[in-house]
Structures are given as structure tokens and as C-alpha cells.
C-alpha positions, 0 to 999 in steps of 0.5 A: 500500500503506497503510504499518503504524503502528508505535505504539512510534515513538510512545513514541520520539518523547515520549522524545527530547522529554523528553530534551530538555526535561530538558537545557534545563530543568537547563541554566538552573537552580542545584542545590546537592544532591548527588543533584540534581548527578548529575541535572545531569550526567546531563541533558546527555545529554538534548541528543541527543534532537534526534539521535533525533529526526533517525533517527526523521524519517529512517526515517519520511520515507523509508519514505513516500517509498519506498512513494509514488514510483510515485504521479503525486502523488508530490511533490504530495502529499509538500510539502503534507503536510509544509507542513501538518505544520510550518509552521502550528505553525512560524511561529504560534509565531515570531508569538509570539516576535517580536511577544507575548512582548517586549510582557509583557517591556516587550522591544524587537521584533527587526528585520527584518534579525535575524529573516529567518534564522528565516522563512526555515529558514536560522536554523542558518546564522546561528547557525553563521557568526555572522550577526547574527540573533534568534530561538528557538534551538532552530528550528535542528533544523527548518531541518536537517530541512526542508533535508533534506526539499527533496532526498531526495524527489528522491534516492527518486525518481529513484535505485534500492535500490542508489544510494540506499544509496550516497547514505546512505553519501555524506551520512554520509562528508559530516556526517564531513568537514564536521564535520572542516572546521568544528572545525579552522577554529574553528566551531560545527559541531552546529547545521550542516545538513551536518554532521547529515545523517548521522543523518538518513541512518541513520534512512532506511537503517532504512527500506530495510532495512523495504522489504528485510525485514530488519527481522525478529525473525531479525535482533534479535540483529545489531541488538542487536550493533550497539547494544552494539558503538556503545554503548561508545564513546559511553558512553566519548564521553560520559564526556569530558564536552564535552572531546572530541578532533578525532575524537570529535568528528567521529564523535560524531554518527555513533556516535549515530545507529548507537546510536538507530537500531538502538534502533529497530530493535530496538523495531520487532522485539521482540515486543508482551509485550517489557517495552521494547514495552509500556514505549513504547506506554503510554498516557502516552508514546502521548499525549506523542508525540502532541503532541511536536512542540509539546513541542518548540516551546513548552517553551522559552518555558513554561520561561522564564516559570516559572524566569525570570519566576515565579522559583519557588525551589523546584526541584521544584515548577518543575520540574513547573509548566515540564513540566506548563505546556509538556504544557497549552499543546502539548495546547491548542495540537494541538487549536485549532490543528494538528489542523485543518491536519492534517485537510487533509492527507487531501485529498491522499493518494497 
């Protein structure tokens, strides 16, 4: 059964990609005006863009896997598209950083001994246990998902409805715990593949209530209840701003998870005249969500060169230039180097 195309994901995704873009661009910058202040607080918010990213790849992954496991390709045909979707663009861009970039900065090249953490997707445990390791920081949410991709195929495949949904209740009970492990023994715990399987998890539960039929217009108000009932605790989370007590900061993620995900139930649901659907399948989100991926992995390095190395004072023009320098280099980037690996991906359809 060929699966529907829900082109509001779409719009989600170049959301949860200018979310992040926005936290690291005024993470790094010095504003003086008021106004621009308020911007700065409210932008370190936009670091749970990687969280709506991990529901998103959930419900997406998931609902791929439900409707392919009778497939005899099933795991065939799920490992390639995945290798084709991320690795190319994955290491093309570790190429860049580790052997490009230091020649314009007049930059020593890493040791080999450093970077083995990022070729190898084990770079968030590097980062958490403090293993000496160089590299773009922001890969540890790619480890996270391709770690989740190396088991759930296997937890689909081989597990009824049933034990599937006890399965999410299990990865979201473990996030809980190790998080609760981690910040009692004094470690980093967001950047831990453990201790984030739970929005993963809640983006798959989407996906069977998809295959349920749950994900109907007779259920909009109970989603729109779960969002409000997780939204208030979250607006008060975040209001702490980064002082967050032991159980806050175990259930935090959990709580965001249950705010995105039925955010995206809710956007799935609502009708096509719905302001928020007409809002998230615009054209000029459409088109960001094309090339979010990119987004993601390049913005880093365009912001850098813009704020660091041009050392352009004017805040408003950076700002334009990192995201306009970051859309041409993904557009670029999609077309002469991405959209060919993914033609391929048609050879092997379930």
C-alpha cells in the first residue's frame, strides 16, 4: 500500500530547522537592544527543534516500517534507503570539516584518534563521557537517530500492535531513568542516545495510532487536550530558564515530545482551509523542508564564516547573509549532490 504524503510534515520539518538555526545563530552573537534581548531569550527555545525533529523521524520511520514488514525486502530495502538518505550528505560534509575548512583557517587537521567518534555515529558518546574527540557538534542528533534506526526495524518486525506499544512505553520509562542516572552522577545527559529515545518513541506511537485510525478529525479535540494539558508545564519548564530541578529535568524531554507530537497530530487532522494547514504547506516552508536536512548540516559552518570570519557588525544584515548563505549552499548542495543518491533509492522499493 503506497503510504499518503502528508505535505504539512513538510512545513514541520523547515520549522524545527529554523528553530534551530535561530538558537545557534543568537547563541554566538552580542545584542545590546532591548527588543533584540527578548529575541535572545526567546531563541533558546529554538534548541528543541532537534526534539521535533526526533517525533517527526519517529512517526515517519515507523509508519514505513509498519506498512513494509510483510515485504521479503523488508530490511533490504529499509538500510539502503536510509544509507542513501544520510550518509552521502553525512560524511561529504565531515570531508569538509576535517580536511577544507582548517586549510582557509591556516587550522591544524584533527587526528585520527579525535575524529573516529564522528565516522563512526558514536560522536554523542564522546561528547557525553568526555572522550577526547573533534568534530561538528551538532552530528550528535544523527548518531541518536541512526542508533535508533539499527533496532526498531527489528522491534516492527518481529513484535505485534500490542508489544510494540509496550516497547514505546519501555524506551520512554528508559530516556526517564537514564536521564535520572546521568544528572545525579554529574553528566551531560541531552546529547545521550538513551536518554532521547523517548521522543523518538512518541513520534512512532503517532504512527500506530495512523495504522489504528485514530488519527481522525473525531479525535482533534483529545489531541488538542493533550497539547494544552503538556503545554503548561513546559511553558512553566521553560520559564526556569536552564535552572531546572532533578525532575524537570528528567521529564523535560518527555513533556516535549507529548507537546510536538500531538502538534502533529493535530496538523495531520485539521482540515486543508485550517489557517495552521495552509500556514505549513506554503510554498516557502514546502521548499525549506525540502532541503532541511542540509539546513541542518551546513548552517553551522555558513554561520561561522559570516559572524566569525566576515565579522559583519551589523546584526541584521548577518543575520540574513548566515540564513540566506546556509538556504544557497543546502539548495546547491540537494541538487549536485543528494538528489542523485536519492534517485537510487527507487531501485529498491518494497
Amino acid at each position: 500500500m503506497k503510504l499518503k504524503h502528508y505535505n504539512e510534515l513538510d512545513g514541520i520539518r523547515a520549522i524545527a530547522v529554523i528553530m534551530v538555526m535561530f538558537y545557534h545563530f543568537f547563541k554566538d552573537v552580542t545584542v545590546q537592544n532591548d527588543i533584540l534581548l527578548i529575541v535572545q531569550k526567546l531563541s533558546l527555545f529554538g534548541k528543541t527543534g532537534v526534539s521535533l525533529f526526533f517525533v517527526l523521524s519517529g512517526f515517519l520511520i515507523t509508519r514505513i516500517l509498519l506498512n513494509t514488514k510483510q515485504d521479503d525486502s523488508y530490511f533490504k530495502s529499509f538500510y539502503i534507503k536510509r544509507f542513501l538518505r544520510i550518509f552521502p550528505l553525512y560524511y561529504f560534509f565531515l570531508l569538509i570539516y576535517y580536511f577544507v575548512v582548517p586549510l582557509f583557517l591556516h587550522q591544524p587537521v584533527a587526528g585520527f584518534s579525535q575524529q573516529v567518534w564522528y565516522w563512526t555515529f558514536m560522536q554523542n558518546f564522546a561528547l557525553t563521557f568526555d572522550w577526547n574527540s573533534v568534530g561538528p557538534i551538532h552530528y550528535w542528533s544523527l548518531s541518536v537517530e541512526e542508533h535508533f534506526y539499527l533496532f526498531w526495524p527489528l522491534v516492527i518486525y518481529y513484535c505485534s500492535v500490542k508489544n510494540i506499544k509496550w516497547a514505546i512505553l519501555s524506551l520512554c520509562v528508559i530516556s526517564f531513568f537514564v536521564r535520572l542516572i546521568l544528572i545525579e552522577n554529574h553528566i551531560e545527559e541531552s546529547l545521550f542516545t538513551f536518554a532521547r529515545f523517548d521522543e523518538l518513541a512518541i513520534g512512532s506511537f503517532l504512527a500506530i495510532l495512523e495504522l489504528e485510525k485514530k488519527l481522525m478529525k473525531e479525535n482533534l479535540k483529545k489531541f488538542v487536550a493533550v497539547f494544552i494539558i503538556f503545554l503548561i508545564p513546559l511553558i512553566y519548564i521553560s520559564l526556569n530558564n536552564g535552572n531546572y530541578s532533578l525532575l524537570e529535568s528528567c521529564a523535560r524531554y518527555l513533556i516535549l515530545a507529548m507537546v510536538y507530537g500531538s502538534f502533529v497530530a493535530i496538523a495531520i487532522i485539521i482540515e486543508p482551509e485550517n489557517w495552521i494547514k495552509k500556514m505549513l504547506t506554503n510554498n516557502i516552508l514546502k521548499s525549506i523542508g525540502k532541503v532541511s536536512f542540509g539546513l541542518y548540516v551546513y548552517h553551522p559552518i555558513c554561520f561561522h564564516l559570516i559572524i566569525n570570519e566576515l565579522i559583519i557588525t551589523n546584526l541584521t544584515l548577518s543575520f540574513l547573509l548566515t540564513f540566506g548563505l546556509a538556504y544557497i549552499v543546502s539548495i546547491l548542495s540537494f541538487n549536485l549532490l543528494e538528489r542523485k543518491f536519492l534517485k537510487l533509492k527507487e531501485r529498491f522499493s518494497y
